[in-house]
BAGULUM-786637 format. One record per residue: residue in one letter; x, y, z of N, C-alpha, C in turn. Coordinates in steps of 0.1 Angstrom, whole numbers, plus 5000, padded with zeros to 4 digits. Layout:
REM BAGULUM-786637
AXYZXYZXYZ
...
REM end
This chain:
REM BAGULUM-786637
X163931431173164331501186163331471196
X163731521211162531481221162031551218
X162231681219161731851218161631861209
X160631911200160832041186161832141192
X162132201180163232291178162232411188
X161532431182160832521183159932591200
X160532481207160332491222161732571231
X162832581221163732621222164232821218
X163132871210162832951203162733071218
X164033191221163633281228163033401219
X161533441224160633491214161133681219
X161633731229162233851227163433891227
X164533781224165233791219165233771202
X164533731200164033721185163233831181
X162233901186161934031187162834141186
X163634141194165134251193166034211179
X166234091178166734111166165934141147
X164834101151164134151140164034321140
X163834381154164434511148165634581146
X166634551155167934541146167934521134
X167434411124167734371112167434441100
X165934531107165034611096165334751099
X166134771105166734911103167434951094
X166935031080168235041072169135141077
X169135221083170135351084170935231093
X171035111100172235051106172934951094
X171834921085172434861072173234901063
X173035021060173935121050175335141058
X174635201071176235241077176835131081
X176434981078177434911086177534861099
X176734911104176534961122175434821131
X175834701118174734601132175634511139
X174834541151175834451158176634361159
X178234311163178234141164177434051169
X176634061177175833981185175333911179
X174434001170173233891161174433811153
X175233811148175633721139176233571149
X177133621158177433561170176433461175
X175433511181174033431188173633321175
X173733371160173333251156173733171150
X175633161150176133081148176333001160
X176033071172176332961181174832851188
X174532981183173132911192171732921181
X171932881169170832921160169532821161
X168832771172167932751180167032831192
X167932931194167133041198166133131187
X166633111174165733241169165133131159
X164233161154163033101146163833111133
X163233011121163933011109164133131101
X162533161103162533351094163633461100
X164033481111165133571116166133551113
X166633411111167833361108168233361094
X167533361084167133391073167433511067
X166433621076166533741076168133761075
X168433731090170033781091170333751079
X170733631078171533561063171633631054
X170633731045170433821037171133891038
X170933961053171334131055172934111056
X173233991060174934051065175433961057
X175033831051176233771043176433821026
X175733941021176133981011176734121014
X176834221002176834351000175234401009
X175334521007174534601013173434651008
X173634690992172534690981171734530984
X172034400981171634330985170534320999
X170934331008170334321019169334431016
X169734591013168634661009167334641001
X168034540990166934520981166334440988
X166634290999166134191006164734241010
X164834381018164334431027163234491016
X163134551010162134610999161434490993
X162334380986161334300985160234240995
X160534271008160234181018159134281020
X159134381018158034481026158134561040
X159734521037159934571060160234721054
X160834781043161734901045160534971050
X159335011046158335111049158035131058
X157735011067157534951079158335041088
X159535001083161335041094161335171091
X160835211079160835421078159535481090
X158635401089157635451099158135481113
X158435351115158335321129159835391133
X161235421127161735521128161035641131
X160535711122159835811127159235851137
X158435761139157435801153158435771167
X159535651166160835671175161535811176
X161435871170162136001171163435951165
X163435881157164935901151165435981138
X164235991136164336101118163735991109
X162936091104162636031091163736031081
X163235931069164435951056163036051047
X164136111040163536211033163036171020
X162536211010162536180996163836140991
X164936260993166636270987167036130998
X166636141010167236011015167135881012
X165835861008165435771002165935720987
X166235800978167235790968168335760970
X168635820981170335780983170435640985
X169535580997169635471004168935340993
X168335370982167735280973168935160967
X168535030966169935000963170235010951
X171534960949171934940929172334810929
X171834730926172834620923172834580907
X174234590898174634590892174534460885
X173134440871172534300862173434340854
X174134150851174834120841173734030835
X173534050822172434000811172933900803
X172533810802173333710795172133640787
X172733620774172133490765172333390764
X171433280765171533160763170233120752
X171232990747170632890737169132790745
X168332740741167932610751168632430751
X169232450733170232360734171232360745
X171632260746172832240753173032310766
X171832350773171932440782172932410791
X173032280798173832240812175532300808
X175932280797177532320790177132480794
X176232560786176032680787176332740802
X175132670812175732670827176132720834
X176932610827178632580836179232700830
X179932720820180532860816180033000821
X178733000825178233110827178333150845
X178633000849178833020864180233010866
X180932970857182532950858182833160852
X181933200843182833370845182333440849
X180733430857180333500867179633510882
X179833350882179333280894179833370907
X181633450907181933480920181433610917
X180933680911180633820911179933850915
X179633960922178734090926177534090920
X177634110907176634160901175234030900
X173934080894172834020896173033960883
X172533800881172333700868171033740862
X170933790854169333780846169633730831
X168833640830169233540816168133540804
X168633550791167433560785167533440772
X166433410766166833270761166633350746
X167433280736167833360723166333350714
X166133410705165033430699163833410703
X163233470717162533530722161933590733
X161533690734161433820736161933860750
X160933720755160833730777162333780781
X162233870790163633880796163333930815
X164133890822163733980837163633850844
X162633840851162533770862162133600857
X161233580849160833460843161433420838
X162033430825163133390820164433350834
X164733420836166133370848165533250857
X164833280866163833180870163533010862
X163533020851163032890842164332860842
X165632960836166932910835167432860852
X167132830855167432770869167232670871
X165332710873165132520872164932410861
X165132470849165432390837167432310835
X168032410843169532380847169632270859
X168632280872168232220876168132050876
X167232080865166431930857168231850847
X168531950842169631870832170831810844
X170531880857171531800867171131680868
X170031600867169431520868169431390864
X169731430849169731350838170431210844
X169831130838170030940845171630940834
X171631000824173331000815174231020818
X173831140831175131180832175831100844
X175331000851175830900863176430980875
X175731080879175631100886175331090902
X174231060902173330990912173130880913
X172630840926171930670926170830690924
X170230520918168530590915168630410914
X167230380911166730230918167630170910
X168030160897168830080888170130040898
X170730120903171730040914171930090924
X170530090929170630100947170229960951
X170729870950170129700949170629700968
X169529660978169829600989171129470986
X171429440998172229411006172129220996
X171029171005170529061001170229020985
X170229080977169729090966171529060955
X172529080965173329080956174028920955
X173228830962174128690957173428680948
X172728710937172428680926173628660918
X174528730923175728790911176928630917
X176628510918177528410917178428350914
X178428350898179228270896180628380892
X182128380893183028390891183228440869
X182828380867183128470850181728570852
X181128560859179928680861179828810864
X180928810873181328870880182228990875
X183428840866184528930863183729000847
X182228950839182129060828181329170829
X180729160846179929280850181329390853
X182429330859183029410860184129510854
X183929410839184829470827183929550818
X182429500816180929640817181129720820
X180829740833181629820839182129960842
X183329900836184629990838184630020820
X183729970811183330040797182730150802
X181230150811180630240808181030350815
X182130320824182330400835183330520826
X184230480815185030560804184230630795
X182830590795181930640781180930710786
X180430680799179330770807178830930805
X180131000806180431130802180531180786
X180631070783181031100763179631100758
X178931000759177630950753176831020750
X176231050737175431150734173631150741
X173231280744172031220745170931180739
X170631100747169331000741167731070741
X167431040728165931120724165531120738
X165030990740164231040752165131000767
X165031140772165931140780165331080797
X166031020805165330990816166131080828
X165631120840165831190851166231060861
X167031110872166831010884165931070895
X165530960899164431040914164430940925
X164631010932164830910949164131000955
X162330900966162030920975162831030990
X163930980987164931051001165731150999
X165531230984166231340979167931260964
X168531300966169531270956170631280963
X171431160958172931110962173731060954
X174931150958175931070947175830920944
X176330870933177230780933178330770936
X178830630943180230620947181430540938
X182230630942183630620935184530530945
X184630420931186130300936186930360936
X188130290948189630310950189830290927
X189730190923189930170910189330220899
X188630350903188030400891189030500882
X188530510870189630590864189530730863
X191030810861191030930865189631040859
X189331020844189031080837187531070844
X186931000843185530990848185631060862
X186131020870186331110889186531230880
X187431300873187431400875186231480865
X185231420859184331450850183331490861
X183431410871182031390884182331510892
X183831490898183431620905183531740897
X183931780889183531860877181731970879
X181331810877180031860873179331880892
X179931820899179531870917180331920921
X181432060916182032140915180832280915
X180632270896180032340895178432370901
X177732240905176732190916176532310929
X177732320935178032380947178232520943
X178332590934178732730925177132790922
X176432650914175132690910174532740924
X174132650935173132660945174032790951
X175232820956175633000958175033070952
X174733070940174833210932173133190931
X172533060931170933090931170333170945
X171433150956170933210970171533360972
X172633370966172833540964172033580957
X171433540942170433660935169333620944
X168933540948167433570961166633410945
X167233340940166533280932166133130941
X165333030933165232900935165432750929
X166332660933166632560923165132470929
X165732350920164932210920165632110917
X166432120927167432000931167431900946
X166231860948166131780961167531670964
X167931800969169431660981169031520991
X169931470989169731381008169631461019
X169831471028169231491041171231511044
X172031411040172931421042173931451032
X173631501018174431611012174431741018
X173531771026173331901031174131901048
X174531801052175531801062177131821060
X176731761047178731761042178531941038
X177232011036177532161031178032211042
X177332181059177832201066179232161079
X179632081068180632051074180331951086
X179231871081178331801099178731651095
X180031621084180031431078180531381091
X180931471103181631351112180131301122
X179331371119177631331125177031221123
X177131171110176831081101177030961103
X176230851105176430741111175830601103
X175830481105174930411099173630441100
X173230501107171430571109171230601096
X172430681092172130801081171630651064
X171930561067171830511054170230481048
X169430521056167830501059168030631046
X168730801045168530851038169430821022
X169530731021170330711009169430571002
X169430501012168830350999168030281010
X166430351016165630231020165630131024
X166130041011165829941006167029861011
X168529921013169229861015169329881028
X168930021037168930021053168229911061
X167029881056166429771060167129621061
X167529601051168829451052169829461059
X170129611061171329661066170929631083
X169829661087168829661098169129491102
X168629401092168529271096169629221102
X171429281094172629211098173029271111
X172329381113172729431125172129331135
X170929291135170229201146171029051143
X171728981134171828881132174028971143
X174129001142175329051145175129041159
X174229131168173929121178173628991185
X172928941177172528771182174328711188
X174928721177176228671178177228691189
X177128831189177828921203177428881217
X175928841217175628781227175728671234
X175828571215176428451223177628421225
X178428521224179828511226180228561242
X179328691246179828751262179028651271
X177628501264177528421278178428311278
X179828281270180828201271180128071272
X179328051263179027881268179827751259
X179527631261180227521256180027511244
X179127541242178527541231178327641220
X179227751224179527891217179227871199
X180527781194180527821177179327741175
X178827631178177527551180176227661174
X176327751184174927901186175427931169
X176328001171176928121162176428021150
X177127931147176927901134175427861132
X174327871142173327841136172327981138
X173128091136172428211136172328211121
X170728291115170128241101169328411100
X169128411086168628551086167528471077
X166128531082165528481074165428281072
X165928211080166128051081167128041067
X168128131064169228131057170328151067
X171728041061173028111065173628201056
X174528301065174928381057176028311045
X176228191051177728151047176828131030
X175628071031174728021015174228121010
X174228261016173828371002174728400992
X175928360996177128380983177528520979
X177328630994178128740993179228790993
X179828860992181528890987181829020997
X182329080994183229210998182729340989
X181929340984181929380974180329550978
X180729610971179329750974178229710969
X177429650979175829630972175329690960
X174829680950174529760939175829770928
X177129760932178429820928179029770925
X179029590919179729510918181629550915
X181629670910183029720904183229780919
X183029790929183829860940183729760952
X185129700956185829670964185829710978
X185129630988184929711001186429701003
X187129611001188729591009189829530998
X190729490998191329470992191229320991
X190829260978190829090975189129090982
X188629190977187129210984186129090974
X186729090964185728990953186228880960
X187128820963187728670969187228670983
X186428770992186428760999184828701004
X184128611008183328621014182728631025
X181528651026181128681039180228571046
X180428591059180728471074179828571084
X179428481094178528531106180228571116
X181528551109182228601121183228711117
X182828711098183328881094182128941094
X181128921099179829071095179829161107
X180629191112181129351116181529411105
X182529351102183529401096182729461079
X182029341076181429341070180429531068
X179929541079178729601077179029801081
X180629731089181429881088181829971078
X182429841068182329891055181429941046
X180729861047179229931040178930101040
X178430081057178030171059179630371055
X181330291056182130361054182130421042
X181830311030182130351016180630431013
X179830401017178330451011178230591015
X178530621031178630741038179930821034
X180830751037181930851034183030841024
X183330691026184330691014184530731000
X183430670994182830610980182330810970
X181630870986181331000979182131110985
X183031110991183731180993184131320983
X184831270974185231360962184631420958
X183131370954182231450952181631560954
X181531520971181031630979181931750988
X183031700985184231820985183931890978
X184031840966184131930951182732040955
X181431960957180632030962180632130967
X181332160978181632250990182732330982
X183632300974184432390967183932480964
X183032400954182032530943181332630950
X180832610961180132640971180732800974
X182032770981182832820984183632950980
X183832920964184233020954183433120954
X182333110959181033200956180733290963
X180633240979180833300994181133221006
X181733241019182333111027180533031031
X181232941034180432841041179532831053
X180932921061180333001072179233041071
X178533141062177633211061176133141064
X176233031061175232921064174732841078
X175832881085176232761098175032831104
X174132931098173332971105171532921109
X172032741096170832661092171132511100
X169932391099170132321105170132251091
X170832111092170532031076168932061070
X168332001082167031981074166332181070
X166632221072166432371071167232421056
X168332381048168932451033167932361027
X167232301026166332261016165532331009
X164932391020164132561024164232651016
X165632691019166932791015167132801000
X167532660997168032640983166632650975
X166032540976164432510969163332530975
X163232660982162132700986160832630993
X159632650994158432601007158332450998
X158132351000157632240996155832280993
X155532190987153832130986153332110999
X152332281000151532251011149832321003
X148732281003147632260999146932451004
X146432560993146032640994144532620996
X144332721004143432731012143032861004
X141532881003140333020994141133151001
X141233151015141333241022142333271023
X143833201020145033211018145633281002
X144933260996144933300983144033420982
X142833430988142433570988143233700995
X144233601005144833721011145933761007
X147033660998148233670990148233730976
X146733690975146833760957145933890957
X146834020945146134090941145434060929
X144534180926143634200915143834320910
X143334350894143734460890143334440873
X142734580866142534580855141434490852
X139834500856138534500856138334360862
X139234350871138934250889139234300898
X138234220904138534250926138034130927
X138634130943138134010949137033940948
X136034040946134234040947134233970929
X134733960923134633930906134333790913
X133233730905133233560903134033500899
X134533540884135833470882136933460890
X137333600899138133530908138033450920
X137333450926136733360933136333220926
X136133200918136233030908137332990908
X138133080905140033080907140433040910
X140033060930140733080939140132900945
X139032870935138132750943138932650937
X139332670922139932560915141332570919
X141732660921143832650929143732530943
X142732610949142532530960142432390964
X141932340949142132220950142832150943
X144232200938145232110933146032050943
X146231930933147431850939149031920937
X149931810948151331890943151731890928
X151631810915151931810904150631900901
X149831970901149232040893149632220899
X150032160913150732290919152132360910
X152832240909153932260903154032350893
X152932280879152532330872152432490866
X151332510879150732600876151832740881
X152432710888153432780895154832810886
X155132690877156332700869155432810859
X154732800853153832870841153433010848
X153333060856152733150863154433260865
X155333190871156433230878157833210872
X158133110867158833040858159532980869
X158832960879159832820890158732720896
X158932600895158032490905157532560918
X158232620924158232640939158432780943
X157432770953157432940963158732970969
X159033090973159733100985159033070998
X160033011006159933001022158533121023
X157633081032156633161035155333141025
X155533101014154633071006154233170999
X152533180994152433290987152233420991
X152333441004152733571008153733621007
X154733521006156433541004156433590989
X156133560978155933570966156233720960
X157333760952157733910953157933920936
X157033970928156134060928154833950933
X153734010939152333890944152333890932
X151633770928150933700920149333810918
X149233820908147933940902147133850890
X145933940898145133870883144533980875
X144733960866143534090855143233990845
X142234090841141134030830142334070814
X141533940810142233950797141233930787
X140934030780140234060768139834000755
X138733990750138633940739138133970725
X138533930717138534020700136834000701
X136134060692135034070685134733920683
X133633920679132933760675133633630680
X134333630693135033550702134633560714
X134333410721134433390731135233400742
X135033410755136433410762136433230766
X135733180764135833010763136732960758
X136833040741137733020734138933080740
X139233150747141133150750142033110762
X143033060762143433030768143933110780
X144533140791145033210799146433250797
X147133380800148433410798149333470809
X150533470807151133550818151733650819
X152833730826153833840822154533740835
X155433670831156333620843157133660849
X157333810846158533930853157834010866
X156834000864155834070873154933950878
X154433840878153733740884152433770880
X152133850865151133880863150233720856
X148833710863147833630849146533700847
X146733660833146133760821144733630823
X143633650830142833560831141233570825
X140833530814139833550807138433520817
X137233550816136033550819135333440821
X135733320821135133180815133733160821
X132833110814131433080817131133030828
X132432900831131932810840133132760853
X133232700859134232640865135132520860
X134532470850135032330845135632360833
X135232480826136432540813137232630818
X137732670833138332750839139532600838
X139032510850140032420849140632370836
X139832340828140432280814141732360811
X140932520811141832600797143332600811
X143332610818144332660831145232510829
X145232400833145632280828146332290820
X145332320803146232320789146732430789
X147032520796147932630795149232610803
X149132570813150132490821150732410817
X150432340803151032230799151732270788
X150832370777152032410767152532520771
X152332580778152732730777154332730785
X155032660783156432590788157332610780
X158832660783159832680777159932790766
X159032850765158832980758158433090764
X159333200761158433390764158233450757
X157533450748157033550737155933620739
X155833690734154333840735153033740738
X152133800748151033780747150033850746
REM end
């Protein structure tokens, strides 16, 4: 943009509605205005991300909801005071009871086999409901916040899986240029009878010991669907980006977080923004292929030009336009979806090749089937699931690059001593003033994002903060000392947690370099299990 958003930002009108928002006695009763919801569907560049946010809480759920939003957040006390001294009444003790919320946990067991199946059934009989998900994993103990949390982004991760064909990932995001490798005519036709094998068995196939993930630099994108794919597989896909769009609902109604990095432009089809979408957009899908995509645009242009100066020598120019001191006519490309040999930009698209006087035509399609055609179904299905859970609407209150936020919380940003002194408590024979916490706070400080991760999944049971960071963090993050038996070192133990409370149970350690060690190896095994510590 020319502007940041953020020069856009009216700061007392944004002021007015943050107290609007934190008033509970207008939350209970019902009583907030249309305005605020109004102002930021229409104009949600006037108010800063956190307001809009805020709103989103307060008014697109129940009321218990928003109440609890508000307690977690730390505004209710706040909004009782500052009532008060307004003259509007205090709430009493009994008022305060009344107005506490209830929201109603449905407790559920799960296996760690087979979790993605588990899921899905569990968001298929209680995805549209009211009540709060708390999940606990069978034979042992953890139950509450940590547990639910790990079932998220472990559900998360099984979306991932490179088995289920899902996504594009480098295996067939092949640029543009890269595809006249695929030549000769019987090559063609047994990639494409491949194919359409794996394309029936994709879904069936058991999994493989060692399982691989997909990962794209630019977030995650469908794969696309041929006019000729078969029914069973399409409807396997949107199936599983059915229930996709069900999960990410129901993780933003309980206040939770996935670890599901989208495109830039799955998150426009959430809002309904695919008619925005342009060839620009393919820079967020395949790099690799926007760049070639880049080159035919200039070799196109060359063409156009020599066509509006009408000279004698017109097809002369044209035919000696070269990409790279290649003609197009000698790279021996077809009709065909880069990467996708089984998908047909047009009809007799394999018979068709490509010419310096079809690459319009050529490059419209591309960009048609990659953007819209190809994933279409998908991302319907998406929005379906989405949908079943609560409208769509409720969102229009974000910009794309903003539900990233929303859905998977603050990205990897680098903690600072003084940021961490001021986010985290102490408690049970620490304070601030303790050396060990301060060694703590020196070694956090200097992790990278993968050790951030780490430490954060083991601590919390999710990769990632909420929006705001670790001040956002609800219960804070605490440290107490953790104790040690007779004729034992605290060298000797490792660190532990209470992941329902954000508690760590952090031993005494001698030095800075066995703080790091044991913190590390604790981060590493202390994964996929809650039992007693």
């Amino acid at each position: 943009p020319l502007l940041p958003i953020s020069d856009f930002v009216n700061t007392k009108l944004s002021a007015k509605c943050s107290r609007q928002l934190q008033d509970p006695l207008m939350i209970m009763t019902g009583e907030l205005p249309s305005w605020l919801s109004e102002i930021a569907h229409a104009c949600p560049f006037v108010l800063p991300f956190d307001i809009r946010q805020l709103l989103f809480r307060v008014v697109s759920f129940d009321r218990d909801r928003a109440m609890q939003h508000l307690l977690d957040s730390g505004l209710l006390s706040d909004v009782n005071t500052a009532s008060s001294s307004a003259g509007t009444g205090s709430l009493s003790q009994d008022s305060n009871n009344r107005f506490m919320p209830k929201i109603e946990k449905k407790k559920c067991s799960v296996k760690r086999e087979n979790l993605l199946q588990q899921a899905e059934k569990l968001m298929a009989d209680h995805g549209h409901t009211r009540s709060l998900l708390e999940v606990q994993y069978e034979g042992e103990v953890g139950t509450g916040l940590g547990p639910t949390l790990e079932f998220y982004t472990l559900v998360s991760h099984e979306l991932q899986r490179s088995n289920l064909s899902l996504w594009r990932s480098d295996d067939n995001s092949n640029s543009v240029d890269q595809s006249h490798n695929i030549e000769q005519t019987s090559a063609k036709k047994m990639l494409k009878k491949l194919s359409e094998i794996v394309e029936e068995e994709q879904f069936n196939s058991p999994v493989a010991m060692e399982t691989s993930f997909v990962h794209s630099p630019v977030g995650l994108y469908p794969l696309p669907i041929g006019r000729t794919s078969k029914l069973g597989p399409i409807a396997k896909a949107c199936s599983k980006f059915r229930f996709l769009g069900r999960f990410f609902a129901k993780a933003v109604m309980d206040g939770r977080l996935v670890d599901v990095p989208l495109s830039m432009i799955c998150y426009k089809w959430f809002l309904s923004q695919e008619h925005t979408i342009t060839w620009l957009d393919l820079e967020q899908v395949d790099p690799g292929m926007s760049l070639t995509f880049n080159k035919l645009k200039r070799l196109l242009h060359q063409r156009l030009t020599i066509e509006q100066q009408q000279s004698d020598e017109m097809e002369e120019k044209i035919n000696a336009v070269t990409m790279d001191g290649c003609r197009l006519e000698d790279l021996g490309l077809d009709f065909l979806l880069p990467g996708f040999p089984n998908i047909e930009l047009m009809k007799s698209g394999a018979k068709t090749s490509l010419s310096i006087n079809n690459l319009d035509k050529y490059l419209n399609l591309i960009a048609y089937w990659t953007l819209s055609e190809g994933v279409r179904q998908q991302l319907d299905a998406m929005r379906d699931g989405f949908q079943s859970v609560f409208p769509l609407q409720a969102i229009d209150y974000f910009f794309p690059e903003e539900l990233d936020q929303l859905f998977c919380g603050a990205r990897y940003q680098p903690w600072s001593e003084r940021e961490l002194a001021d986010s985290c408590r102490t408690d049970h024979g620490y304070n601030h003033d303790s050396e060990t916490v301060k060694t703590l706070f020196r070694v956090l400080s200097q992790y990278d994002a993968a050790e951030q991760r780490a430490f954060l999944q083991f601590v919390t049971g999710s990769p990632h903060l909420p929006v705001g960071g670790l001040r956002s963090l609800h219960p804070p993050l605490t440290i107490v000392r953790k104790t040690c038996e007779e004729n034992m070192t605290s060298d000797s133990y490792l660190p532990s947690v209470m992941t329902c409370v954000n508690y760590l149970k952090l031993p005494e350690y001698s030095n800075e370099s066995v703080m790091r060690e044991r913190l590390q190896k604790a981060a590493q095994e202390g994964q996929k299990s809650f039992l007693l510590s």
